[in-house]
C-alpha positions as CSV (number, residue, x, y, z in Angstrom):
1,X,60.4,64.3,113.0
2,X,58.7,61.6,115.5
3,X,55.2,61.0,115.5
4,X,54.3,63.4,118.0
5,X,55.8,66.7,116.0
6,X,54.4,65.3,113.5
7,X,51.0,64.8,114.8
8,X,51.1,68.8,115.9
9,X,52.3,69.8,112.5
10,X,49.1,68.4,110.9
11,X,47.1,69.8,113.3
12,X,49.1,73.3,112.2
13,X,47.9,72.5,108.4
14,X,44.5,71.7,109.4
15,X,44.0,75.4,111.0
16,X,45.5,77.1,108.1
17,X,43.0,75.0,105.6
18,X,40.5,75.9,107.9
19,X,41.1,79.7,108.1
20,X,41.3,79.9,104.2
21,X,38.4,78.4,103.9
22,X,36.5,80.7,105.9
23,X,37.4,84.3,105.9
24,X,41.2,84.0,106.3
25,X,43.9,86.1,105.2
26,X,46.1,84.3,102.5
27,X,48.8,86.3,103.6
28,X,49.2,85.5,106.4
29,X,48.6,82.3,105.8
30,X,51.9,82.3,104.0
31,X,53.6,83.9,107.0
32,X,52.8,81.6,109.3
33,X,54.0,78.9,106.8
34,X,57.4,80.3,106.5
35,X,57.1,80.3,110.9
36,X,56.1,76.6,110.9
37,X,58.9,75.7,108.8
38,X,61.3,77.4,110.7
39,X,59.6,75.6,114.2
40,X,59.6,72.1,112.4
41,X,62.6,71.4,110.0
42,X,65.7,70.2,111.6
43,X,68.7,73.0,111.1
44,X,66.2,75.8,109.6
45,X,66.6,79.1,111.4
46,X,64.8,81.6,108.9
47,X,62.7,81.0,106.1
48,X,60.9,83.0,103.3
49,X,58.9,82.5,99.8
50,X,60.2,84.2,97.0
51,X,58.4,84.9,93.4
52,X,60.6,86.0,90.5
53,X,59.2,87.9,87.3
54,X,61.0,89.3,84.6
55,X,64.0,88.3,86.4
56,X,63.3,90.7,89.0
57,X,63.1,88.4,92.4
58,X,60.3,89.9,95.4
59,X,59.5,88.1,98.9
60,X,55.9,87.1,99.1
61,X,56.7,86.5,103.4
62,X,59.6,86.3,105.6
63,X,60.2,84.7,108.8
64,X,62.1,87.3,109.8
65,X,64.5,90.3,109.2
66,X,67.6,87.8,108.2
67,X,65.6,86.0,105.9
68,X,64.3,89.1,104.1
69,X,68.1,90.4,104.4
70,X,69.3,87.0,102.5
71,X,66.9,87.0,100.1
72,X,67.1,90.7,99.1
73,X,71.2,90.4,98.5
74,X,70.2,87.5,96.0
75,X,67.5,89.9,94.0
76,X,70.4,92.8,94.1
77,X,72.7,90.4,92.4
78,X,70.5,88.3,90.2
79,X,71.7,85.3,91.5
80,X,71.5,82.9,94.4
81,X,70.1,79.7,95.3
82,X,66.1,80.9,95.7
83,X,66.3,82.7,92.2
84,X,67.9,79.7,90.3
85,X,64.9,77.3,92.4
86,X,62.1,79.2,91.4
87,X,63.1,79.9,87.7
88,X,65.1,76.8,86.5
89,X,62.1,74.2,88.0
90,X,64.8,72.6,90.3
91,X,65.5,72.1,93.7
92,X,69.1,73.6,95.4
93,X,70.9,72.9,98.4
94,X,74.1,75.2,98.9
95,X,76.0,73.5,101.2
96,X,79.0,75.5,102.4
97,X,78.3,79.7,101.8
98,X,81.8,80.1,102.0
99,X,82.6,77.2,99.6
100,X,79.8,78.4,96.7
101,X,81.4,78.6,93.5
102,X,77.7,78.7,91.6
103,X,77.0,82.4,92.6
104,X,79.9,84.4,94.0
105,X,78.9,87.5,94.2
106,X,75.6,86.9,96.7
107,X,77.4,83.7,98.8
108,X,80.0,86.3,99.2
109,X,77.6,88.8,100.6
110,X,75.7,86.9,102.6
111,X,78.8,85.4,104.4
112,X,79.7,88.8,105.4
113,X,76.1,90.5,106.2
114,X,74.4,87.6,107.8
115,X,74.6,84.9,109.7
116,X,72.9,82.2,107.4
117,X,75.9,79.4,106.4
118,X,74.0,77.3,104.4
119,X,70.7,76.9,101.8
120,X,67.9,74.6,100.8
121,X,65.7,76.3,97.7
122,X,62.4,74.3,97.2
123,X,60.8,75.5,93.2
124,X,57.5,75.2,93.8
125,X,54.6,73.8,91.8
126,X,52.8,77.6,91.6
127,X,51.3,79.5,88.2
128,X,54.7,81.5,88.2
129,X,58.1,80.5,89.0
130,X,58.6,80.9,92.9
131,X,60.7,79.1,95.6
132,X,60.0,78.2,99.6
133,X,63.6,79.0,100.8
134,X,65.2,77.5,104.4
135,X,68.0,79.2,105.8
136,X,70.7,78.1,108.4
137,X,73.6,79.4,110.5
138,X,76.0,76.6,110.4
139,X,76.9,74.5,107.2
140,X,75.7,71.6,105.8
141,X,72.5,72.0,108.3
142,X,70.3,70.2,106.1
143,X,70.3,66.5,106.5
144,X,68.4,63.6,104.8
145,X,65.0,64.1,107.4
146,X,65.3,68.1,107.2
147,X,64.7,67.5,103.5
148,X,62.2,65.1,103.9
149,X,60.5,67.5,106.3
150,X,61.2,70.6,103.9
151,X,59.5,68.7,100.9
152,X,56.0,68.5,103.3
153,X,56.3,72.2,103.6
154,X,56.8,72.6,99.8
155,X,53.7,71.0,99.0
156,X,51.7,73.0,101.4
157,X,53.5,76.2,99.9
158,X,52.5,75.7,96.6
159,X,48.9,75.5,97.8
160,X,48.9,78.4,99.3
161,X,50.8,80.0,96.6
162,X,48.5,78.9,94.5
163,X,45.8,80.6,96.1
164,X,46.9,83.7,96.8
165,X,47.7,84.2,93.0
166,X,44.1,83.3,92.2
167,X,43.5,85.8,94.6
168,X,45.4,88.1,93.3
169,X,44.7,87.8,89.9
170,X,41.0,88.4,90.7
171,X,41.4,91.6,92.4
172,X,43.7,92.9,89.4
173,X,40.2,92.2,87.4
174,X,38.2,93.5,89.4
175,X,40.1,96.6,90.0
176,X,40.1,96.8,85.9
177,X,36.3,96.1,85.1
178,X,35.8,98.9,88.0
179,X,38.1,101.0,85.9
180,X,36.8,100.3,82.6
181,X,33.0,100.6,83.8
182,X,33.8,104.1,85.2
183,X,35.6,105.3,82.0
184,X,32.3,103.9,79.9
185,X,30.2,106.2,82.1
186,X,32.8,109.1,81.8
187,X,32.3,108.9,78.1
188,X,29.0,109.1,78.3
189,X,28.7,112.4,80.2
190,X,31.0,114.1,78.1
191,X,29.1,112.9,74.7
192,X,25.7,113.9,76.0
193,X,27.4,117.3,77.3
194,X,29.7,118.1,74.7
195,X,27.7,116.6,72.2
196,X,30.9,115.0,70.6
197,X,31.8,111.0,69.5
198,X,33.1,108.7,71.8
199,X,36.4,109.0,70.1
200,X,36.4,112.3,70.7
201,X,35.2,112.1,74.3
202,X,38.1,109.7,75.2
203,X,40.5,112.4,73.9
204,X,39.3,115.0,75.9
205,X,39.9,112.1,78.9
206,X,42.9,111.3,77.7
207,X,44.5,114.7,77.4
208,X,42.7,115.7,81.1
209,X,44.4,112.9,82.3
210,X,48.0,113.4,80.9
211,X,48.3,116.6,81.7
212,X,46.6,116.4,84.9
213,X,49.4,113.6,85.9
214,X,46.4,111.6,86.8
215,X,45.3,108.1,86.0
216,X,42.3,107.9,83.1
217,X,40.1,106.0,85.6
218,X,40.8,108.3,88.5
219,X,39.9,111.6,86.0
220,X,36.7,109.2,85.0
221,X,35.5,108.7,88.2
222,X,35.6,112.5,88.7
223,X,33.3,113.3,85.4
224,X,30.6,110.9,86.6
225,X,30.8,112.7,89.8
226,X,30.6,116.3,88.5
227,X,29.9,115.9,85.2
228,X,32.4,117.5,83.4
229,X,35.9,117.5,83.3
230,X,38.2,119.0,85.8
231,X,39.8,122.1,86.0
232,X,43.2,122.3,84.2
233,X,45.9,125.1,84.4
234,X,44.5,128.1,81.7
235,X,47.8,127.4,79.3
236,X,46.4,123.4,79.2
237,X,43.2,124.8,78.9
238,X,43.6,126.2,75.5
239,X,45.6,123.0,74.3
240,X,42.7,121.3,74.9
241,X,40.3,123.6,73.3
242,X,42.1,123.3,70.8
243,X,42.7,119.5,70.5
244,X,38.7,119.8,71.2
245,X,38.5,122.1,67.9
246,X,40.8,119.6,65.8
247,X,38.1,116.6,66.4
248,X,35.1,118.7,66.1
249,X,36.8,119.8,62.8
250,X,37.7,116.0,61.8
251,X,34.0,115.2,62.4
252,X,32.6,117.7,60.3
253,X,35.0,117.2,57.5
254,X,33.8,113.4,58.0
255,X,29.9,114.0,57.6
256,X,30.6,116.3,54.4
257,X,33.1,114.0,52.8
């Protein structure tokens, strides 16, 4: 990379920092990452970012549809470069796709449902084992500078990484303290209405919402609309009467005891 590419890819890096920092999308943030690396290292003709948990691989972005194609036939088989990069803390370069004795089953694959020949796997320095993955279409494609170049883009991957888990993870609580403040109110409808506990209010939400097929918040949020629960088919109807009788039942046999 001479100094002029790498003048403009700075300039790239400066615009993403810049977007996240005001009211950018992280996402695709990450896309155009995986479109910059494709521009700027040497031999790379797709890229993508992939995040493994519980063994199960996913593609956080894609340059394109062979990169999503390569990285999908290593999630199907459980093995592959990208997998082995993100969850063994190591960096891989498969050479040869033809000539890949480590995982047969997806170099195999590949070599008959893409074009990509050859593979350098980045593990990135993210809360959760993930990998920045280059792709080529001739062998041995990656040389000493493509590497060099590769590692720039690692560092700049984890970042983003980085912050779009954050991001993530703070929309997952947010989405629960929304959940858990509406089932709170729920319960305290049906306790002032059906004059019951709150144990025995959260049964009456629980069983709505079981054999409603319905998520508990989703039947909360309805009580604090209407104020009661929703309408259930008449032979669920008497289950729950019943299960209502049972806890009225428990409770008296409580205060007398």
């Amino acid at each position: 990379m001479d100094t002029t590419e790498m003048l403009e890819l700075s300039q790239e890096f400066a615009l993403l920092g810049v977007e996240l920092h005001g009211d950018g999308d992280n996402q695709a943030a990450l896309h155009r990452l995986v479109e910059l690396a494709v521009k700027h290292v040497d031999g790379c003709g797709w890229a993508s970012i992939t995040v493994v948990r519980g063994g199960q691989g996913r593609s956080l972005a894609v340059s394109d549809q062979v990169a999503q194609q390569v990285d999908e036939l290593q999630y199907e088989f459980g093995e592959g470069p990208c997998m082995a990069a993100a969850e063994n803390n190591s960096d891989y370069l498969l050479f040869d796709i033809a000539d890949e004795p480590r995982w047969p089953r997806f170099a195999e694959a590949a070599a008959a449902q893409s074009p990509v020949r050859s593979v350098l796997a980045f593990q990135l320095a993210a809360g959760r084992a993930v990998a920045l993955n280059l792709y080529a279409d001739h062998p041995g494609a990656f040389g000493a500078e493509a590497v060099d170049t590769a590692t720039i883009f690692a560092a700049q991957a984890s970042s983003l990484v980085a912050l779009h888990e954050a991001e993530d993870q703070a929309m997952n609580l947010e989405a629960a303290l929304e959940s858990s403040r509406a089932i709170g109110m729920a319960l305290g409808v049906l306790m002032s209405a059906r004059k019951v506990t709150e144990e025995q209010a959260f049964t009456m939400l629980r069983v709505a919402s079981q054999n409603l097929h319905r998520k508990l918040r989703v039947v909360a949020a309805e009580v604090v609309e209407t104020g009661t629960l929703p309408d259930l088919p008449a032979p669920k109807q008497a289950a729950m009467a019943a299960s209502e009788d049972l806890a009225g039942a428990g409770a008296l046999e409580a205060s007398s005891s």
